[in-house]
N, C-alpha and C positions, 0 to 999 in steps of 0.2 A: 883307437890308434890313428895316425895320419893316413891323409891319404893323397900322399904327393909323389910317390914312385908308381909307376905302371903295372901290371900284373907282371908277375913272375914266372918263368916256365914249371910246366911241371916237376922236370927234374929241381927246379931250385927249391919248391917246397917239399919234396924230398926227402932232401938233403939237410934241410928246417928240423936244428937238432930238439926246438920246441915245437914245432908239428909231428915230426916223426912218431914218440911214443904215444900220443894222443892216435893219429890214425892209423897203428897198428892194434891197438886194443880195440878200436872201432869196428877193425877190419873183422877182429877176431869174434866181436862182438855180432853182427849183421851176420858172419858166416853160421855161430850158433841158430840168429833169429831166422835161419833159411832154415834151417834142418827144423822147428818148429814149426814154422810158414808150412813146408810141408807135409809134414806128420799130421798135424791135427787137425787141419781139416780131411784130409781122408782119411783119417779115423773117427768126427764124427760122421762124418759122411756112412762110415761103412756100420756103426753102431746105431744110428737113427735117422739115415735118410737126408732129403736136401734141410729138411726142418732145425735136425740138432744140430748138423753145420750152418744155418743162420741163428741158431742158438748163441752158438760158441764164438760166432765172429760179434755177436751183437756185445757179448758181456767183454770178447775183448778189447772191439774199440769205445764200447759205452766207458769204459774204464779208461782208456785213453783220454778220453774227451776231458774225463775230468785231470787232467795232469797241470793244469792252469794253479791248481792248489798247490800242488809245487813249485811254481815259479818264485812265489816271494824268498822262497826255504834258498832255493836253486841261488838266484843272485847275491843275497847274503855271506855263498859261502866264501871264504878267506881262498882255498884255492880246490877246485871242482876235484879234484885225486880221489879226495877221500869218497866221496859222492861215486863217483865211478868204481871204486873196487868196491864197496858196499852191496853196490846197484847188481854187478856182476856177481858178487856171490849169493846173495838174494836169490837170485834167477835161477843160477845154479843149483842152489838147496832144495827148490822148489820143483825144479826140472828133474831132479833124480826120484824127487817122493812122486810124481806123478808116472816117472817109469817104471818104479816098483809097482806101482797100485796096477798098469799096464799088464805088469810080466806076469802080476799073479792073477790074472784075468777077475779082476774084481771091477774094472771100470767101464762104469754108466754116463749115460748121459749127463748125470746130475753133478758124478765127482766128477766128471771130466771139467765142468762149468763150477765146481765148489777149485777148483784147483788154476782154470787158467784167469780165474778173478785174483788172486792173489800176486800169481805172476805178473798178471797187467798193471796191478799197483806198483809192485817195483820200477818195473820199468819205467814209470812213467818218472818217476826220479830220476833213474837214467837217461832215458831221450831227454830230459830237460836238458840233464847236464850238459849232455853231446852236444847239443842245440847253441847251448851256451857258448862252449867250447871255444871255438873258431875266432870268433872277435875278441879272444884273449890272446891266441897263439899268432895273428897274421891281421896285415891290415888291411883296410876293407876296401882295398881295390883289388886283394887277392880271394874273396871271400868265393866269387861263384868259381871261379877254378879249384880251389881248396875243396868245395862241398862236390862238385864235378867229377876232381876224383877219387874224394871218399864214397861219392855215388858208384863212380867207373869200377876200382876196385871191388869195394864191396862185393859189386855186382856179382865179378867175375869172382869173387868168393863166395858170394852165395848160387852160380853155378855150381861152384861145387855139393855146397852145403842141399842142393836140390836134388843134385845126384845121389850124394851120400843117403840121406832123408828116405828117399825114393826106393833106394836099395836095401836099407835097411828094413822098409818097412815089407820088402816085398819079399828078402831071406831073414829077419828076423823077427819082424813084429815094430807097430809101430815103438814098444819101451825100446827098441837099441835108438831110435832116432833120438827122443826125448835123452838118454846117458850121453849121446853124443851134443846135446845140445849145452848139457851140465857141465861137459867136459871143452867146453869150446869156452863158457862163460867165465869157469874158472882160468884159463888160460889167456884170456879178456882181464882180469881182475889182474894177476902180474902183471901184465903188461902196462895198465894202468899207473902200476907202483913209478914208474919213469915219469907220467905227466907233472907238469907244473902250467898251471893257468890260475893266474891270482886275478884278484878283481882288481878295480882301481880301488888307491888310497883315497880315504874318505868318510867323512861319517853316514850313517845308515840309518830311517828312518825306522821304528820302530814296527815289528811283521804286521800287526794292522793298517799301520799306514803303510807299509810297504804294499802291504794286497792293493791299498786303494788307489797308492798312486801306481801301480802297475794297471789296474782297469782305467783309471782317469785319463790316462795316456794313450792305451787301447783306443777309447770311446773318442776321442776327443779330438782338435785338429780339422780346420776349414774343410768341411765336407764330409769329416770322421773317413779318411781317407781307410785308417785300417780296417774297419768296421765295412765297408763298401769290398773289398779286396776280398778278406774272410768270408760275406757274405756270397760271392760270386763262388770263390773256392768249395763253398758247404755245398754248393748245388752239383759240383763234379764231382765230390768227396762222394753223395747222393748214390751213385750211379759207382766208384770208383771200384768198387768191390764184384763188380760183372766178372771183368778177364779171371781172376781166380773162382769165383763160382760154377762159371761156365765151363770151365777149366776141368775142372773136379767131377761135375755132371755129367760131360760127353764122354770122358773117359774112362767113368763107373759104368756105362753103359755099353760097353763094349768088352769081348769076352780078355782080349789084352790090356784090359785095363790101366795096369801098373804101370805096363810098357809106356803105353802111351801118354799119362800124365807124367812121367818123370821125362822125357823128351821133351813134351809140351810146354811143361812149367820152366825145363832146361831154356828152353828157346825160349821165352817170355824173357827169363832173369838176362841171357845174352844181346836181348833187344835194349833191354834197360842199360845195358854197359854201356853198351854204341852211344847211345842216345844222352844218357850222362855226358859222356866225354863231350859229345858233339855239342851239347850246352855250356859246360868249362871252356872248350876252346874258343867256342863262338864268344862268348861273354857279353852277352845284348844286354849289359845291366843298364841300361836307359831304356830302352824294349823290350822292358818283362812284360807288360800289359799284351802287346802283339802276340810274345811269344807264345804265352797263354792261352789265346786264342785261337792259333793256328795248330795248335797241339790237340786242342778242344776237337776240331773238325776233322784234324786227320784219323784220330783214334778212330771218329764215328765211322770213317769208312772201313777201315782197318781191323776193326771191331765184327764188322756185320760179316768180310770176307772172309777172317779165319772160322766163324761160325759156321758159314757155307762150307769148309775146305774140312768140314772135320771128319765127312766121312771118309776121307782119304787118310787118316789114322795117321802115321808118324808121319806122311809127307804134307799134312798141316804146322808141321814145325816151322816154315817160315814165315807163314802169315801169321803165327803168334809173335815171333821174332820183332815183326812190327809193329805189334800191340805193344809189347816190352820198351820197344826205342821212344816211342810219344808219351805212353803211361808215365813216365817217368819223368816228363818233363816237370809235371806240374807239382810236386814236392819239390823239387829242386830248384824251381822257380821261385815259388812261396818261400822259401824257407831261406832262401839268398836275402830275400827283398827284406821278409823282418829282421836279418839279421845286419844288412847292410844301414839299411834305414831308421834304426833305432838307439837310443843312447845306447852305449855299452853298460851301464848298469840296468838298464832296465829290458836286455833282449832276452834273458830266459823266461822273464813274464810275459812279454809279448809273443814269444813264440807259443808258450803255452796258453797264454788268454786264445790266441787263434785259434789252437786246437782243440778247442770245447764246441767250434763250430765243426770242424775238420771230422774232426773223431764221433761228436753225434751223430752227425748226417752221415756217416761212413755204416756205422753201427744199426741207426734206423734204417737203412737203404739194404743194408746188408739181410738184416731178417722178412725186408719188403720185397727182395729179390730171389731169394731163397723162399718167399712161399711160394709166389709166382712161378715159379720149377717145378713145384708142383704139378702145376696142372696146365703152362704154359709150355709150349716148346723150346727150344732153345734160338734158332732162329727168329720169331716172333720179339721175344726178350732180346734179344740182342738190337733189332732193327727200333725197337724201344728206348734200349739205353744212346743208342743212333742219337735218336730225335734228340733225345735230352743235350746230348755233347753239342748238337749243332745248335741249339738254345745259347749253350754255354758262353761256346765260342762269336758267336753273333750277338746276343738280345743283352747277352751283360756287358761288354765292352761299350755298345752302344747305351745304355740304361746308368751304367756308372761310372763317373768321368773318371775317379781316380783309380780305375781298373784301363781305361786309357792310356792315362799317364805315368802306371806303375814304373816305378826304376828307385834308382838311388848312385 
């Protein structure tokens, strides 16, 4: 679309009777994938230790990673609706067989991980689609406010979906979280029935060359600008999966356990609202490379002080609060920049070609963090994942120009 009007207030995209239906099924959507987010890693957490929750986070974002297969499917489609109520009830089918298996105490480490593999495939149809989304409904000087506050919202509905999650798992067992998640997706999938987001007219390369000219695109470009961007990104993705790990670990160890991780993770998702918003409104889209960077370095402190504060149990809620506002930048960041910066037929593949760096490195770091818990403390690990951010934000900025120059 053009891009010759200014950003819009929030209320006006709103009010965007073609944005509307898109991010209320969104909302609907992200508040399910909270009550998930939270259930199941403290359920493997609680069924095999720090191990089977880096099991379980491995196979789900190893899964992720590969959603790059979907992108050629993704941009093809005529208009993303169908793709989304699909994707939704997908999730949802899958979400309720996994609660039964739950309720009738039959579930292992192994179903747990035979079951959230399948889920992760759907989904990965769906985040494409979402991904997609935005550069059909608004134009792309509304793009980081639009994603800001499907971030901010969200957020503030996966507050709930944290709470809910949380509570569920703690008076009925993690299957009531998993049925509330079934029941959010399918309530996601009506919702969906409203969207209209067509591609542009035009003819369409056949899906083999559609894959290729989706990577040739990727790779390609004075510096392989995206390629350089992705790569910086894989190294915090590396590391990305700390604050919930850590999360999980300090408050299994404690005799209020529940208490404390559903406040905890509370406070994370409300940091991530703040923080959203404070990115939509700010709209650095010339200084996404900065922002990036300075997000990098504040987590690292940010990171290491809620670690220290956790022996002080629920009044560590604010120092996670500000792990939640920074964490959040850098999805939000990325995901403006491919979205703003790329042809519109080709941004679901490029979001998804990224994410095979995103989601590996999330996935490997995640099970390389989770043995490390093992036998590592948690402040040690944290002043670790420290070092790594400050890397991020310094040695890549400085190492790849077009990590400098990020914007659009």
């Amino acid at each position: 679309m053009a891009d010759a009007a200014p950003p819009r207030s929030y209320r006006a995209l709103l009010t965007d009777r073609r944005f509307l239906p898109f991010f209320l099924a969104e909302s609907a959507g992200s508040t399910g994938y909270a009550v998930y987010a939270v259930t199941v890693p403290w359920l493997a957490d609680q069924i095999g230790g720090p191990r089977a929750l880096g099991l379980a986070l491995l196979v789900e974002f190893g899964v992720y990673s590969l959603s790059f297969l979907a992108g050629p499917f993704i941009d093809r489609v005529r208009n993303l609706r169908g793709i989304l109520v699909l994707g939704y009830l997908g999730q949802a089918g899958l979400a309720a067989l996994l609660g039964l298996v739950a309720a009738g105490g039959h579930l292992t480490v192994l179903s747990l991980l035979a079951l959230v593999l399948p889920l992760s495939a759907v989904w990965d149809f769906t985040w494409t689609a979402q991904n997609a989304a935005p550069p059909r409904l608004v134009p792309a000087s509304d793009l980081l406010r639009a994603n800001g506050i499907i971030g901010a919202v969200s957020g503030g509905n996966q507050v709930a979906g944290y709470a809910a999650g949380a509570g569920l798992v703690l008076f009925v067992g993690p299957a009531g979280g998993m049925f509330l998640y079934a029941g959010l997706n399918l309530l996601a999938a009506g919702l969906s029935l409203g969207v209209l987001a067509p591609r542009l007219p035009g003819l369409l390369p056949g899906l083999r060359a559609s894959f290729r000219e989706g990577w040739t695109y990727f790779l390609g470009g004075p510096g392989r600008p995206l390629l350089q961007i992705s790569a910086m990104g894989a190294v915090q993705s590396f590391v990305s999966a700390a604050p919930v790990l850590l999360l999980t670990v300090l408050a299994a160890a404690r005799p209020d356990g529940v208490a404390i991780y559903a406040v905890t993770f509370t406070a994370f998702a409300l940091g991530g609202v703040a923080g959203s918003l404070a990115v939509g409104e700010w709209a650095p889209r010339r200084r996404l490379g900065r922002v990036f960077a300075v997000a990098a370095l504040a987590e690292a402190g940010l990171l290491v002080a809620a670690v220290l504060a956790a022996p002080l149990g629920l009044l560590a809620a604010p120092a996670w609060a500000g792990v939640g506002a920074v964490d959040v930048t850098f999805y939000t960041v990325l995901l403006a920049y491919y979205q703003g910066s790329s042809p519109p037929d080709l941004i679901g593949r490029t979001a998804a070609n990224a994410y095979l760096f995103r989601g590996t490195a999330r996935a490997l770091g995640s099970l390389a963090l989770a043995g490390l818990l093992v036998s590592v403390a948690p402040v040690p690990l944290a002043v670790g994942v420290a070092v790594a951010l400050v890397a991020v934000g310094t040695v890549g900025p400085w190492a790849l120009p077009a990590a400098r120059r990020m914007g659009f």
